[in-house]
C-alpha positions, 0 to 999 in steps of 0.5 A, a space after each residue: 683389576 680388583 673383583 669383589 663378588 658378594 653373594 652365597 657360594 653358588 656354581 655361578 659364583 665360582 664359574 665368575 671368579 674363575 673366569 676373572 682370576 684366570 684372566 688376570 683379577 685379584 678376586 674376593 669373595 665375602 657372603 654379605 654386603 655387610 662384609 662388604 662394606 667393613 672390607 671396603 671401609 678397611 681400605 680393600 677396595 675394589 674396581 668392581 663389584 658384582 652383586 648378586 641379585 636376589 640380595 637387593 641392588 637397589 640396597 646395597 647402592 644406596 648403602 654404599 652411597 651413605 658411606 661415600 664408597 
């Protein structure tokens, strides 16, 4: 499984990615959404996608949806 995080570095990030990483995922981690999207738009794709909250779900849907990610 591909993991890609998006969000600031924060112990729940690490804690996360730890935990899928020691289970087997390849995981990224970027800042911003707009960092997410360039890699995403590059061809590193993901299988899931964790955001963090205070960075706005509704926004970052519908900005992947306009880019038919």
């Amino acid at each position: 499984m591909r993991l890609l995080i998006v969000g600031p570095p924060g112990a729940e990030i690490v804690a996360a990615a730890t935990l899928a990483a020691a289970n087997g995922a390849r995981v990224r981690h970027l800042a911003n959404m707009a960092a997410a999207l360039e890699q995403l738009r590059d061809g590193h794709g993901a299988d899931l996608l964790l955001l963090d909250a205070a960075d706005g779900i509704r926004a970052a849907i519908d900005r992947l949806a306009a880019e038919r990610i």
